[in-house]
N, C-alpha and C positions, 0 to 999 in steps of 0.2 A: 314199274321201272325204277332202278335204281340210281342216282348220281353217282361219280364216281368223283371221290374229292382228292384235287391235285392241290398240293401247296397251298390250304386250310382255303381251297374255292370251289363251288360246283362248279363243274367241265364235264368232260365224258360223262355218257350215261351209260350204264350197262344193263342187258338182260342179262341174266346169269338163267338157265333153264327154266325158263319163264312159265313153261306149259308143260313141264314135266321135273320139275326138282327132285322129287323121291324118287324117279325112275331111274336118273342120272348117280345114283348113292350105285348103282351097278355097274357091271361089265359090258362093257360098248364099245361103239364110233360114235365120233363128235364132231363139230364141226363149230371153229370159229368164223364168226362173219363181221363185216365195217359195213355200218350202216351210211350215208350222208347223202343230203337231199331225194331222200325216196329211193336212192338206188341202193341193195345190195348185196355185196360181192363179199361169196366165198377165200377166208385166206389161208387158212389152215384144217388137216382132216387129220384127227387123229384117233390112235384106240388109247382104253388104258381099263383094268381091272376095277378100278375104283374112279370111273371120272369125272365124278364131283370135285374128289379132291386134288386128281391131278389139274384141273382148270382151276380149282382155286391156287394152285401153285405157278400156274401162267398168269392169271392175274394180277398176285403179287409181283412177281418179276417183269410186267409190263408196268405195273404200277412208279418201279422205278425210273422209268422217262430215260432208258439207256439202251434203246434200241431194238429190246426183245419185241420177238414176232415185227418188227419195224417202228415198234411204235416210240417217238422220242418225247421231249416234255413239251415241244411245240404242238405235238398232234394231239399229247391228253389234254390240251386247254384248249380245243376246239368243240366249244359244247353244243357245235352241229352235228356231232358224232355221236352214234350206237355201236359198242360192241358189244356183241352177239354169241352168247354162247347156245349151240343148241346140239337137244341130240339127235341122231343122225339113226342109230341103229341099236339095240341091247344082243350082244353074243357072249355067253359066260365062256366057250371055246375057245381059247388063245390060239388055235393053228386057223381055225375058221376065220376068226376075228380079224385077226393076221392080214390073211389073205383079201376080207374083205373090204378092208382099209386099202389094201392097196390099189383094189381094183373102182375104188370110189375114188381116190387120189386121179388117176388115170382119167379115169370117163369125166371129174367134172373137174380139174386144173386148178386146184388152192392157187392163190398169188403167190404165195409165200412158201410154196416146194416147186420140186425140180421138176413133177409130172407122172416121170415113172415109179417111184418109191415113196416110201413116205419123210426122205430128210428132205431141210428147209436150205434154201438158199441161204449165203452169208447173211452178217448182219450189216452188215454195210449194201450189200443188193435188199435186202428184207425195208431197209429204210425208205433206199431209191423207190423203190415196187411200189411203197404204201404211199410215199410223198406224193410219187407222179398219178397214180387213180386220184387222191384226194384232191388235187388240184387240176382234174379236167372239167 
């Protein structure tokens, strides 16, 4: 398990493909997850050709504490928190892939999209969503 160091403090901890790193260097579905007191919830499903690297580039832009995927700089200094990168599926197919995303989007409801497709709610709803789970 990794720390994730906000404003030179341990806070967040992340798994970043804890149990599959090198599988993750490939073409898949992924799925980010928030961990907090034992519970967790799915909030993002995504594809990408390479998505190692595209999660390392969602990282970095949550990293900034400016709302991305919801997350602000209130929520990275909460070091009862896990986020969770994990992979979901390997498809080197882009129309399979595709397709598959979406229909995993569908069946299991990220927080942070709409349901039927794979776009995310605003950032301003992306925050409310993550606040209000994190604070039940």
């Amino acid at each position: 398990m990794q720390l994730f160091v906000v404003e030179e403090q341990e806070k967040i901890k992340v798994k970043f493909f804890e149990h599959n790193f090198v599988e993750a260097i490939e073409s898949g579905i992924y799925g980010i997850y928030i961990e907090k007191n034992k519970t967790k919830k799915l909030l993002y499903v995504g594809e990408s050709v390479f998505i190692l690297v595209r999660c390392a580039t969602y990282l970095y832009e949550i990293a900034k504490g400016k709302g991305y995927l919801g997350f602000t700089k209130e929520i990275l200094n909460d070091n009862d928190i896990t986020l969770i990168f994990e992979l979901l599926l390997l498809e080197s197919d882009v129309a399979v892939r595709k397709k598959q995303e979406k229909e995993i989007i569908k069946k299991r409801l990220p927080l942070l999209q709409s349901g039927n497709s794979d776009r995310v709610k605003s950032v301003e709803d992306m925050i409310c969503e993550l606040t209000d789970l994190l604070n039940k």
